[in-house]
C-alpha positions in Angstrom: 0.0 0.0 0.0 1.6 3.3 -0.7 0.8 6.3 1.6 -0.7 8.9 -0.1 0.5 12.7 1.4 -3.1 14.4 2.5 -1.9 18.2 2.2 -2.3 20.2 -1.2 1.0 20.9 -3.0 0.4 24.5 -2.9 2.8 25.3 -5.9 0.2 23.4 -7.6 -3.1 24.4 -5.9 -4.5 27.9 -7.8 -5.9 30.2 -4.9 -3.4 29.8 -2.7 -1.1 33.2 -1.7 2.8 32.5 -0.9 3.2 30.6 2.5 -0.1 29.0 1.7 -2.5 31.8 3.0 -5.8 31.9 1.4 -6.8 35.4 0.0 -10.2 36.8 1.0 -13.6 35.6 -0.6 -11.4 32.6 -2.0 -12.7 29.1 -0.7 -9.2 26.5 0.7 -8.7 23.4 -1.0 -10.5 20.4 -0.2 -8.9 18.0 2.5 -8.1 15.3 1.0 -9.3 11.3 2.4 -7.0 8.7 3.5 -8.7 5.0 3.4 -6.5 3.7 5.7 -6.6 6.1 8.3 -8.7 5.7 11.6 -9.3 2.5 13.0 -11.2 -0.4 11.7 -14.7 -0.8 12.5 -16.3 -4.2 13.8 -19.0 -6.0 11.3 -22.0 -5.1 12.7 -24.6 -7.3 10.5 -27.1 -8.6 11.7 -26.8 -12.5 11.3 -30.4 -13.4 12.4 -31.2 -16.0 15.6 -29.2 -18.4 17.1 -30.0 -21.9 17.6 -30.2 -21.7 21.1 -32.8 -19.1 21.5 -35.1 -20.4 18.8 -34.6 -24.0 20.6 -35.5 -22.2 23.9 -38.3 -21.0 22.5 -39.9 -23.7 20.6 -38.9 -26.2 23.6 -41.2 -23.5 26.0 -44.0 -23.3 23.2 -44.1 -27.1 23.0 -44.3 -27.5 27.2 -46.9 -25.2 27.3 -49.6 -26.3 24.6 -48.6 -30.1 26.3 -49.5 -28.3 29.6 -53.2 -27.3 28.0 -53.4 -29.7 26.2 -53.3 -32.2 29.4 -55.9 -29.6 31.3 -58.4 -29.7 28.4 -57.8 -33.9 28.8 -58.6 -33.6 32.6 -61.7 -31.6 32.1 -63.3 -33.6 29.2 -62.8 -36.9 31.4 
């Protein structure tokens, strides 16, 4: 990766007075980017659920229609 320097060579920027001023009414060069500067940022996508919740959850689901379902037994015999 090559570095890339971020400041405006000002022999070669128009606008710019000697010593780099900026003369009135005369908008400064843009600052350029650098993609590798800064830290990386973690992946933050969403990946959906994982197994143990949905087993959890289907596992609780199951006990309790088995839980009415014995209670609607008991009161039809």
């Amino acid at each position: 990766m090559t570095h890339v320097n971020p400041d405006p060579e000002p022999e070669r920027t128009s606008g710019l007075e000697p010593g780099g001023g900026v003369p009135p009414g005369e908008t400064p060069p843009a600052e350029s980017s650098l993609p590798e500067a800064g830290p990386r940022q973690p992946d933050t996508r969403q990946r959906g659920w994982g197994k143990a919740p949905l087993t959890l959850i289907l596992a609780l689901v199951i006990l309790i229609a088995a839980f009415f379902l014995v209670y609607a037994l008991i009161l039809i015999l």
